[in-house]
C-alpha positions in Angstrom: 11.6 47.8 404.3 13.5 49.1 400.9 13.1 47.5 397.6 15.3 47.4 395.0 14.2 49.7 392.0 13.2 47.6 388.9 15.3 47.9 386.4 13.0 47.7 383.7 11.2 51.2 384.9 14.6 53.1 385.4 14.9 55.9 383.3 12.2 57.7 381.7 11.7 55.6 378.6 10.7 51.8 378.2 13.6 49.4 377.5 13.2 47.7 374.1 12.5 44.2 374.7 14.7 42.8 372.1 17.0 43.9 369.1 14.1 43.0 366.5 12.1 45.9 367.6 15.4 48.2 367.0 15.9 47.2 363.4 12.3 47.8 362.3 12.6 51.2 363.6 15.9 51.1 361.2 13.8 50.7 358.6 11.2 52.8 358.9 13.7 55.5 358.9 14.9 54.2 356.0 11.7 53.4 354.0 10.9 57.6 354.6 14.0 58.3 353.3 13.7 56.8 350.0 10.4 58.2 349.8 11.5 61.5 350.0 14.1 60.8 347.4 11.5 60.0 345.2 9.5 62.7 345.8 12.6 64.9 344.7 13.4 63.1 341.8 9.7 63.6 340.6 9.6 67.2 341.4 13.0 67.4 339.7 11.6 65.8 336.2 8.8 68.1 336.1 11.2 70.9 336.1 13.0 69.6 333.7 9.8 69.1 331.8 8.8 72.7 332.4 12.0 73.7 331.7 12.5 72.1 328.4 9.1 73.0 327.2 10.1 77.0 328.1 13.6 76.7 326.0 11.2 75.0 323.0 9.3 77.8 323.4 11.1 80.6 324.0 14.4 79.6 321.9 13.4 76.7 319.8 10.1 78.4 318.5 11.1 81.6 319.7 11.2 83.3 316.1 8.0 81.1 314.4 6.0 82.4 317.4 7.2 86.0 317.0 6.1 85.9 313.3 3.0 84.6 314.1 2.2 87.4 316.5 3.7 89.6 314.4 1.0 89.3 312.1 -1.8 89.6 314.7 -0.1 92.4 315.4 1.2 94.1 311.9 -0.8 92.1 309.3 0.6 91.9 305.9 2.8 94.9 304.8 1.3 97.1 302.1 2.8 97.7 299.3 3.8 101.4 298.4 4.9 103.0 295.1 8.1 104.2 293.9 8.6 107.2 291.8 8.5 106.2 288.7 11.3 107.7 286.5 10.9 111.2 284.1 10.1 110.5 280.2 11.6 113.4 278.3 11.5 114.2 274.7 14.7 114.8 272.6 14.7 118.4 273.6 14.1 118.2 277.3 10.5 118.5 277.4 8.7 115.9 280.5 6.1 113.5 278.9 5.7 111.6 281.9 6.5 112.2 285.4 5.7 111.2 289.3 4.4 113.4 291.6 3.4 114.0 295.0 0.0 112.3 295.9 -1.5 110.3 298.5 -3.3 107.0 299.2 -6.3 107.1 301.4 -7.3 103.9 303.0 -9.8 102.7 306.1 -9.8 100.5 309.0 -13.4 99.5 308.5 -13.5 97.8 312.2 -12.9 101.5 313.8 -16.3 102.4 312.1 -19.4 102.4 313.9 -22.2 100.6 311.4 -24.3 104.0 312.3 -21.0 106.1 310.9 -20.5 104.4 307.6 -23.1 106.2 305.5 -21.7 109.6 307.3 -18.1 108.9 306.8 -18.7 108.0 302.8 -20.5 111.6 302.3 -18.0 113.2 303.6 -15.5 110.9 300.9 -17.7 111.2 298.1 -17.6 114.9 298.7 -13.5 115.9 298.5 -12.6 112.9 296.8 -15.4 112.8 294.2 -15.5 109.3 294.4 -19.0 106.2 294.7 -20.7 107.0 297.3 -21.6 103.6 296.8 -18.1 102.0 296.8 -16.7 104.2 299.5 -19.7 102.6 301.6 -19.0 99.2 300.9 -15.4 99.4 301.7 -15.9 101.2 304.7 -18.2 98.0 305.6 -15.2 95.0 304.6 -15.8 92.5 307.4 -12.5 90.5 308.4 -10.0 92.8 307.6 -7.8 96.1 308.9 -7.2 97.6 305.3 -9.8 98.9 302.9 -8.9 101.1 299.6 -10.3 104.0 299.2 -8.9 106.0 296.8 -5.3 105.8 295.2 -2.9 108.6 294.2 -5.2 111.8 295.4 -4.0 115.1 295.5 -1.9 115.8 298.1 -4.5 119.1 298.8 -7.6 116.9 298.6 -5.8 114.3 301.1 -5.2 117.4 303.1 -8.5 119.0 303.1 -9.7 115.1 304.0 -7.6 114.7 306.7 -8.2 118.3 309.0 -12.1 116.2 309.2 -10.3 114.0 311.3 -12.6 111.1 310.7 -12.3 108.1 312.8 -10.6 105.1 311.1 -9.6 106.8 307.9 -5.7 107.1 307.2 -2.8 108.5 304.9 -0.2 107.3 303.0 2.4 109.1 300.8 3.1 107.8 297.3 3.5 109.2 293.4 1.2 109.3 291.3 1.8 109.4 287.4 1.5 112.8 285.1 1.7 113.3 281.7 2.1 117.1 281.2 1.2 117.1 277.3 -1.6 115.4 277.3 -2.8 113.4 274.3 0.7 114.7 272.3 2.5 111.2 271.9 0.2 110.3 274.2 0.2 106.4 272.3 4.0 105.9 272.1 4.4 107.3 276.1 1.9 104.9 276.9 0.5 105.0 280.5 0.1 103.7 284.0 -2.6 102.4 285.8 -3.8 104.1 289.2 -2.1 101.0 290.7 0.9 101.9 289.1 0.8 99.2 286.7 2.3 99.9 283.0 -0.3 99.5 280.5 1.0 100.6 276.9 3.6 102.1 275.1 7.2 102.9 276.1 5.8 102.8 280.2 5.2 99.3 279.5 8.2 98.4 277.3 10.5 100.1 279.4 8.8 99.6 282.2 11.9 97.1 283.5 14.0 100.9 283.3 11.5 103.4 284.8 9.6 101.4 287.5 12.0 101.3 290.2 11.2 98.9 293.4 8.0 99.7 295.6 8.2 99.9 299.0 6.4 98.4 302.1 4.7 100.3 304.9 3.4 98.2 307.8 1.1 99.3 310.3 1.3 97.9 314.2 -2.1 97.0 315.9 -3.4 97.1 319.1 -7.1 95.8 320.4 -9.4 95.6 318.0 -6.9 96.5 315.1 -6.8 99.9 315.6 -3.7 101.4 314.5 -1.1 102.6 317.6 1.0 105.9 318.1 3.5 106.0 316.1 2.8 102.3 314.6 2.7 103.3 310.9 6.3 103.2 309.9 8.3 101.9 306.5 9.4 98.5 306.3 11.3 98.9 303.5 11.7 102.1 301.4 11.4 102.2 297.5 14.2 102.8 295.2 12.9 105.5 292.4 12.7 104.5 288.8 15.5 105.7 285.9 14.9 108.4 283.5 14.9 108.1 279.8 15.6 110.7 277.2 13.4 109.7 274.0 13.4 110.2 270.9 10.5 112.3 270.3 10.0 115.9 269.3 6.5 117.2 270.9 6.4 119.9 269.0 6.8 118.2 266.1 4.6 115.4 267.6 1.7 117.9 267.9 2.1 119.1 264.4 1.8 115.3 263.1 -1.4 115.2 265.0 -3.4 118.0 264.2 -2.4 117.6 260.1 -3.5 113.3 260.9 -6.8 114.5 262.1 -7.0 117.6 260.0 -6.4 115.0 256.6 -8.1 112.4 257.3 -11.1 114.6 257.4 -10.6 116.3 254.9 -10.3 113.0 252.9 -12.8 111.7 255.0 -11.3 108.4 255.7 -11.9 106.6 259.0 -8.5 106.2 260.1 -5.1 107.3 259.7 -1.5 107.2 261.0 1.9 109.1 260.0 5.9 108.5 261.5 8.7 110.8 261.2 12.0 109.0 261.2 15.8 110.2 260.6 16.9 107.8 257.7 20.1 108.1 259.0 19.7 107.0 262.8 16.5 105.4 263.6 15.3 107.9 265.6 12.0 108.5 265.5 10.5 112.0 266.1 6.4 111.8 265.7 4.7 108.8 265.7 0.7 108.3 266.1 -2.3 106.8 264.5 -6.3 107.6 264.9 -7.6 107.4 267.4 -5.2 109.3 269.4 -4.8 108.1 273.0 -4.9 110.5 276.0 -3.0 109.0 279.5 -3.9 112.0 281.6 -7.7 110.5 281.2 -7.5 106.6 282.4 -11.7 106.9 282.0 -11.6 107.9 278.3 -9.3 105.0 276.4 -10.7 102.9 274.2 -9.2 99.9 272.9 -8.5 101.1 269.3 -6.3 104.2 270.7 -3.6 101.6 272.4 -3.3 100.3 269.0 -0.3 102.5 267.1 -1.0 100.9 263.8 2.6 102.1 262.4 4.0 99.9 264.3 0.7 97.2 265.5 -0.9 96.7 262.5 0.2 95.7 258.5 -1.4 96.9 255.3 -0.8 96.4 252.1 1.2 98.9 250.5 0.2 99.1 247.4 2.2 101.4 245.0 4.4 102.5 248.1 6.0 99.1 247.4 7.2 99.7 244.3 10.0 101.5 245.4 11.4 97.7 246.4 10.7 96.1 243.2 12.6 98.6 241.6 15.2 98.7 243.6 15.8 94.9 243.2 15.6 95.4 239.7 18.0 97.2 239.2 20.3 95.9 241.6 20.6 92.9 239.5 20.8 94.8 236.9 18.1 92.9 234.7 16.9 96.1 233.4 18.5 99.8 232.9 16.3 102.4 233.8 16.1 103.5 229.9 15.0 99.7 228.9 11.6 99.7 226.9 8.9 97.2 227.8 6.0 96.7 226.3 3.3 96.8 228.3 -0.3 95.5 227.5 -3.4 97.6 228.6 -4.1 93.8 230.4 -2.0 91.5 231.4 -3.7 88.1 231.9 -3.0 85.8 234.8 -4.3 82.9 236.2 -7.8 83.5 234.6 -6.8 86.8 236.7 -6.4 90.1 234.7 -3.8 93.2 235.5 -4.8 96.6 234.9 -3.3 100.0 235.9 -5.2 102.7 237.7 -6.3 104.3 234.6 -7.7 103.5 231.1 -4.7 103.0 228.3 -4.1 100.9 225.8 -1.1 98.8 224.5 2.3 101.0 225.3 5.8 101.5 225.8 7.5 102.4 228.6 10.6 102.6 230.1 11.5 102.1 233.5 10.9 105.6 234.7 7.5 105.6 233.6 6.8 102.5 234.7 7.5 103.8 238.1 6.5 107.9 238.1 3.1 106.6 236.5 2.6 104.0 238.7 2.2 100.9 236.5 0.8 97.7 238.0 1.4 96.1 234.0 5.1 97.8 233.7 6.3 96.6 237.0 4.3 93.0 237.0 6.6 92.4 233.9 9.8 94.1 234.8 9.9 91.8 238.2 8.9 88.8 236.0 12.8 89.7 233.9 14.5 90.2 237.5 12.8 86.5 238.6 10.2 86.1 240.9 12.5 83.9 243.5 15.3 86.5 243.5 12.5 89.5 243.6 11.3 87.7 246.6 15.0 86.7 248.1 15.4 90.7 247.8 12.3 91.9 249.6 13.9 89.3 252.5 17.2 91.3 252.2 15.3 94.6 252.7 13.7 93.5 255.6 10.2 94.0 254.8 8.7 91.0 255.8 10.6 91.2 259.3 10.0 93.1 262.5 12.0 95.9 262.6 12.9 95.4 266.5 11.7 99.1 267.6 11.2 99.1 271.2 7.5 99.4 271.6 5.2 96.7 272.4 3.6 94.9 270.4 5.1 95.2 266.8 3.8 93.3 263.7 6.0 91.3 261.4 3.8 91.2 258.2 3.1 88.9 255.7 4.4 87.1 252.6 3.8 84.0 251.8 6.6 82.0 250.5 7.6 82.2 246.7 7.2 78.7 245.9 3.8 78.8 247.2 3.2 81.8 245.0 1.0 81.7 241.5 1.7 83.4 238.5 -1.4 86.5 239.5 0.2 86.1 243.4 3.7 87.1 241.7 2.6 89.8 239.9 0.8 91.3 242.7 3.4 91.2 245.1 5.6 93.2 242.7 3.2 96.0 243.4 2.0 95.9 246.8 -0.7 93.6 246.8 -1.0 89.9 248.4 1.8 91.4 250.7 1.5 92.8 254.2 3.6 95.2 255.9 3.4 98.0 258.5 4.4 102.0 257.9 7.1 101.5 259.7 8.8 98.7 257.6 7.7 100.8 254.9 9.7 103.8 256.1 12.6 101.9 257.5 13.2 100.7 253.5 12.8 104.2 252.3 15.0 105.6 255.2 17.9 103.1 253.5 18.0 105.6 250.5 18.5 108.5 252.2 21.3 106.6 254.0 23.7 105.1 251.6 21.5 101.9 251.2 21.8 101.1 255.4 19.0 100.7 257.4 19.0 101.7 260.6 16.8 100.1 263.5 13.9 102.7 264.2 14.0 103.6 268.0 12.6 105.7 271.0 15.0 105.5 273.6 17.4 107.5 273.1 19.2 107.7 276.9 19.1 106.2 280.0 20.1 109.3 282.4 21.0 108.1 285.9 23.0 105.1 283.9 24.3 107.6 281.1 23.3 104.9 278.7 23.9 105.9 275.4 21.8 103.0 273.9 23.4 101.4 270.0 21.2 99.9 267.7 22.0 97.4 265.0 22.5 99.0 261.5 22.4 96.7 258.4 23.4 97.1 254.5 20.7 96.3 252.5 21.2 98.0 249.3 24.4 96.1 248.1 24.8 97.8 244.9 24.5 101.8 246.6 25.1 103.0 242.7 20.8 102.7 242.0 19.9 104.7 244.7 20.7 108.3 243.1 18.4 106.5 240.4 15.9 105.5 242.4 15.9 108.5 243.9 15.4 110.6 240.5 12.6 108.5 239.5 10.7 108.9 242.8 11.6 112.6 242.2 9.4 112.3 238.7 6.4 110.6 240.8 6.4 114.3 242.3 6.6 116.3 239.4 5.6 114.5 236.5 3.4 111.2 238.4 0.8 110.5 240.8 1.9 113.2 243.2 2.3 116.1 241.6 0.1 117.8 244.2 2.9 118.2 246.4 4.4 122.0 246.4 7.0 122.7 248.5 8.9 125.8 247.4 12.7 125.8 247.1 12.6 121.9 247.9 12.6 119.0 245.5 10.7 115.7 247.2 11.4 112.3 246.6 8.6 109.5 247.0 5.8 107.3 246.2 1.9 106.7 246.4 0.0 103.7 247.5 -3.3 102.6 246.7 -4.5 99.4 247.9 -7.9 97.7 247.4 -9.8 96.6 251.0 -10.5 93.0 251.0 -14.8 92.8 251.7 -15.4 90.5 255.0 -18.8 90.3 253.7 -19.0 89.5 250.3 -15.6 88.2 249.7 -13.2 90.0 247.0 -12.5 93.9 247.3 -14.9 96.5 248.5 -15.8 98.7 245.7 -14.6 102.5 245.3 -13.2 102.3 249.0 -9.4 102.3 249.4 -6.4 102.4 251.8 -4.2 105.0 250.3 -0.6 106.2 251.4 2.6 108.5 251.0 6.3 108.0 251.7 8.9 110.1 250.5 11.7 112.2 251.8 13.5 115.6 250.8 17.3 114.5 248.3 19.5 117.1 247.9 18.7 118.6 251.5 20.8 118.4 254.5 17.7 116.3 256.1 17.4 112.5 256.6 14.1 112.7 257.7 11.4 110.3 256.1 7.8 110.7 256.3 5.4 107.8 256.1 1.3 109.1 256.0 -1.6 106.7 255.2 -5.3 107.3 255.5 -8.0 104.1 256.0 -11.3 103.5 253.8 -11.3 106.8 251.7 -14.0 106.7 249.2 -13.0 107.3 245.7 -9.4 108.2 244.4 -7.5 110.6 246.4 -4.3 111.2 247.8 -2.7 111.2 251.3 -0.2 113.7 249.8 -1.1 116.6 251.4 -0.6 115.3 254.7 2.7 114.7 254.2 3.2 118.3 252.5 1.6 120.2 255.6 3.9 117.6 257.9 6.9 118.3 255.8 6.8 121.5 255.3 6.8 122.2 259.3 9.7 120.2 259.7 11.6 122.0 257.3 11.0 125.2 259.8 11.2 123.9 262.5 15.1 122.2 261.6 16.2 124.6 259.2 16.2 122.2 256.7 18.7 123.8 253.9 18.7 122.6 250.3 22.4 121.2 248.7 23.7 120.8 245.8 21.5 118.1 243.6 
């Protein structure tokens, strides 16, 4: 017999026993699809997470990064040297100059510690250098770049470099040359071998010459050893400007050998001697003992940077004179014919005045007062002009005020103020003494005389080339009343023939000038050191077609002599050499 199918088994599946069971499966379905929302969303922060952190890196931090591996890579950029720029003389002739050289320098981590002893031979031996030194660079922990010689001959650096030694490299810079040597060797100055302006006009016009140094990187791989091709300029230099100076060498050298030559000969310690042109400022020859020699860094001493015309004051002594009488008779207190009686010792302060040699009571005018050199004639002439206006004129003449030449390091001088000043202190002033200028002050006064009573500002620099600078330098009128100076003049023409320098012979030419003697204060013992003196000359050739002064003074001569034959053998090659021609006089 049949039966009816059950229901309940038809079909291959079971029949849900109630609509309960078919919303929980609802809901599963559900439950996995908000999971794997979530999952999404989470993997989708991350990348955003990942993704923000690349753009901070890449773009926000992109360029601090890059500099930081940068340096890894290059290290700090070293600093090359530009060509300095030419020094010439007036005439064209280099003083000073930049040439070719190179810089050799090591990587001390390319070295082997077996190699370093090898490798600094081999550098001591072209280079000439520490063995020593070159062996302690070479071993520099913690760094890429070691020094071991600056500015070498480019043939040495060549001969250096065919070796082919491991970790030692090249660079191409200038190097400083002075071609004449110890001639004007203090007023060029020099340059240090890390091209560094020491002295001189390299150091005063150092802001014209020096130009802008360069930067030369070098690009590292492992172990900071250089790449191919990874040595390259970061920034190239801009070359210095030239200047056209003032100076004659061959004057220059003359000034020199008769400096050394005379103080010999005198057998002083010390000298020094400047040629200027009254009429300009220019100077042509300029030096003091010792002289100074740039082209050998290892031989300076301290005293040879010094260029006491211009560094260092002294009291004139007679040489000073010149002003006194000037400001005499500018005010016109006394005419040159005036008679003054003048005591064989003037008393002072418990202080007496006496002149260089023994006298008794006289007469004298003003020209004798000033071709004999009188400290008693022109102690009581200034005390008729007024001590306040004799000091208000030595302010007008500028001597106790820098004369603003362009060198470093000038001196102003001394004076102390008149009101300050004692009755001995005034009378000592008035010839030289208690007073402290330099030669160049000194020859910057006299310069006014051959110049219509103006005073021109002494100076070097004469051009700036690349620029075509023609540099202007102040002029002043000092000498109000220009009518004294053809007097002047003729009495410092009697200190030649008929005074204290009569020594002086230059045929066909009359000269013009004065003396100076002045007493050396003893560190010691206090007071003056006894038959040692500082003695001088300044003068200049009237009635020529020259404007040329010459200022000579020799330090610590024992016993009287005179510094007057410097200036003769100075004078008397000038006149050559510029076809100096006599006028009418």
């Amino acid at each position: 017999m049949s039966r009816k199918p059950d229901r309940t088994q038809a079909g291959t599946g079971t029949a849900p026993e109630s609509g309960a069971d078919f919303n929980n499966m609802v809901n599963q379905a559900t439950d996995w699809s908000g999971r794997a929302v979530i999952i999404l969303l989470a993997f989708f922060a991350v990348a955003v997470i990942f993704a923000g952190k690349l753009f901070y890196l890449q773009v926000v931090k992109a360029d601090e990064y890059s500099q930081e591996a940068a340096k890894i890579r290059i290290g700090e950029p070293i600093e090359t040297l530009p060509r300095r720029g030419v020094i010439y003389d007036r005439n064209g002739v280099i003083m000073a100059q930049s040439v070719d050289a190179v810089t050799v320098w090591a990587n001390p981590d390319e070295i082997p510690e077996d190699m370093v002893e090898g490798v600094a031979a081999q550098l001591s031996f072209i280079l000439g250098g520490d063995f020593e030194e070159y062996k302690r660079q070479l071993s520099l922990e913690d760094t890429y770049y070691a020094y071991i010689e600056r500015q070498v001959d480019a043939e040495l650096a060549e001969e250096l470099e065919e070796l082919g030694l491991k970790g030692i490299y090249f660079v191409d810079e200038a190097r400083r040359e002075y071609p004449c040597g110890q001639v004007g060797g203090q007023v060029i100055g020099f340059v240090n071998r890390e091209g560094d302006a020491r002295s001189g006009l390299e150091l005063y016009h150092d802001e014209i010459l020096r130009g802008v140094p360069g930067k030369l990187v070098v690009e590292r791989g492992i172990g900071g050893i250089p790449i191919p091709g990874g040595i390259h300029m970061q920034t190239y230099s801009e070359n210095g400007q030239d200047i056209v100076t003032s100076l004659d060498v061959v004057l220059q050298e003359k000034v020199e050998e008769a400096l050394i030559h005379g103080v010999a000969v005198l057998e002083g310690t010390g000298g020094s001697a400047v040629v200027m042109d009254g009429a300009t400022g220019e100077i042509l020859a300029c030096a003091s003992l010792p002289l100074l020699n740039p082209s050998d860094l290892d031989s300076i001493s301290a005293d040879a940077m010094s260029l006491k015309c211009i560094n260092e004051g002294f009291e004139p002594g007679s040489t000073f004179k010149a002003a006194s009488m000037a400001a005499i008779l500018e005010a016109g207190a006394l005419s040159p014919d005036d008679k003054i009686l003048c005591p064989a010792v003037l008393p002072a302060n418990g202080y007496a005045v006496t002149d260089a040699w023994d006298r008794g009571d006289e007469v004298m005018n003003l020209w004798e007062i000033l071709y004999r050199s009188s400290n008693v004639g022109i102690s009581l002439s200034s005390q008729r002009l007024g001590f306040r206006h004799m000091y208000s004129k030595i302010l007008d003449y500028n001597l106790n005020s820098a004369t603003g030449v362009d060198y470093p390091g000038e001196l102003e001088g001394y004076l102390l103020p008149e009101e300050e000043w004692s009755l001995i202190q005034a009378y000592n002033v008035s010839f030289g003494q208690g007073i402290s200028v330099t030669p160049l002050q000194t020859a910057r006064f006299y310069g006014a005389l051959v110049n219509n009573g103006v005073e021109c500002t002494p100076h070097f620099l004469v051009k700036e080339l690349q620029n075509e600078v023609n540099t202007v330098y102040p002029t002043e009128q000092v000498i109000v009343n220009t009518e004294v100076i053809p007097i002047l003049t003729d009495m410092l023409e009697l200190v030649v023939t008929l005074g204290t320098a009569s020594d002086i012979w230059i045929p066909g030419y009359s000269v013009a000038g004065k003396t100076g003697t002045s007493e050396i204060e003893d560190p010691v013992n206090g007071g003056y050191l006894e038959d040692i003196y500082n003695i001088s000359f300044v003068g200049f050739l009237p009635y020529t077609d020259s404007s040329l002064v010459c200022f000579v003074a020799v330090t610590e001569v024992p016993g009287d002599r005179k510094a007057t034959q410097i200036f003769q053998d100075i004078m008397t090659f000038a006149i050559d050499r510029y076809r100096i021609a006599p006028t009418e006089g």
